[in-house]
C-alpha positions in Angstrom: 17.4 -3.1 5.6 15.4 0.1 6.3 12.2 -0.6 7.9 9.3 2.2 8.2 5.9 2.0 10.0 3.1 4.5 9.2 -0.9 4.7 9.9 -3.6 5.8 8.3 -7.2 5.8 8.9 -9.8 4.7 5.7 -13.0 5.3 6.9 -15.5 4.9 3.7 -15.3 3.4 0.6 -14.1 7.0 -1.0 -11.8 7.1 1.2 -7.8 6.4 -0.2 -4.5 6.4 1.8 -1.9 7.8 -0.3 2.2 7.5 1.2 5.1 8.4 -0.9 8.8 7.3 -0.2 12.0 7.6 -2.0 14.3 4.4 -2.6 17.8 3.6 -4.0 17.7 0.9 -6.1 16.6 -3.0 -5.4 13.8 -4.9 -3.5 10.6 -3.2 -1.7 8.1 -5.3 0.5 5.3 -3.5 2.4 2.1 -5.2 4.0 -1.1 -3.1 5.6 -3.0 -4.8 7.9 -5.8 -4.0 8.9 -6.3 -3.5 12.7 -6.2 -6.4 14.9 -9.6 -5.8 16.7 -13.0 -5.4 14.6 -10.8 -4.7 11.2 -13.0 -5.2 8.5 -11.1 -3.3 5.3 -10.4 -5.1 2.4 -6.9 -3.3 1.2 -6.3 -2.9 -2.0 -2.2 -1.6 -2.6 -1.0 0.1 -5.4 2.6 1.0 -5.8 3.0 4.2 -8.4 5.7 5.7 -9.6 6.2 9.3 -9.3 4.0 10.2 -12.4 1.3 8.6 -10.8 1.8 5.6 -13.2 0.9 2.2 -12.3 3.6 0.0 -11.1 1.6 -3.0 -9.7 -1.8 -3.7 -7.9 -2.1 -5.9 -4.7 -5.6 -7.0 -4.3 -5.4 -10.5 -2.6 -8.5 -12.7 -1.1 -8.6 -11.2 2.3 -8.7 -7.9 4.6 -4.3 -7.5 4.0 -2.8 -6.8 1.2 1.0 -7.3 0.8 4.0 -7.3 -2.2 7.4 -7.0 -2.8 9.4 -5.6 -5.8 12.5 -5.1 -7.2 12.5 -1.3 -8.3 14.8 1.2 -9.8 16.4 4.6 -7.8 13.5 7.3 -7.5 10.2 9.0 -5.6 7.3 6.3 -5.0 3.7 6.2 -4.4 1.8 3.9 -2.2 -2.0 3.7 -2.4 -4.2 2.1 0.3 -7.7 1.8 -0.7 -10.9 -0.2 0.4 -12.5 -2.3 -2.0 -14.5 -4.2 0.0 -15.9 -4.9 3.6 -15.7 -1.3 5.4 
């Protein structure tokens, strides 16, 4: 198990997050949270494949937004975006 940690900073409602990563084959998790002290993002995740196609959406009740997935070999997108409380 490989685990990475990144930051990013979404300061308006325009504002969108974008991380890629490559990964052999089998199950990804990831989870954004928002900052423990006066957070107030509601995270939207999408995971995209490296056409910029839709894989899935993670939009649940809540600032954090978390999934897992079982994926094939190859170049991902993840997308961090506010869609609510900023």
């Amino acid at each position: 198990s490989n685990a990475v940690s990144a930051q990013g900073i979404v300061s308006t409602q325009g504002d969108v997050d974008v991380f890629r990563f490559a990964t052999g084959t089998g199950t990804v998790s990831f989870a954004v949270n928002t900052v423990s002290r006066h957070g107030n993002l509601d995270v939207q995740l999408r995971l995209l494949n490296s056409a910029g196609g839709v894989v899935l959406t993670a939009n649940p009740t809540g600032l954090n937004a978390s999934f897992s997935s079982s994926l094939t070999a190859g170049t991902y997108f993840i997308e961090v975006d506010g869609v609510g409380a900023l």
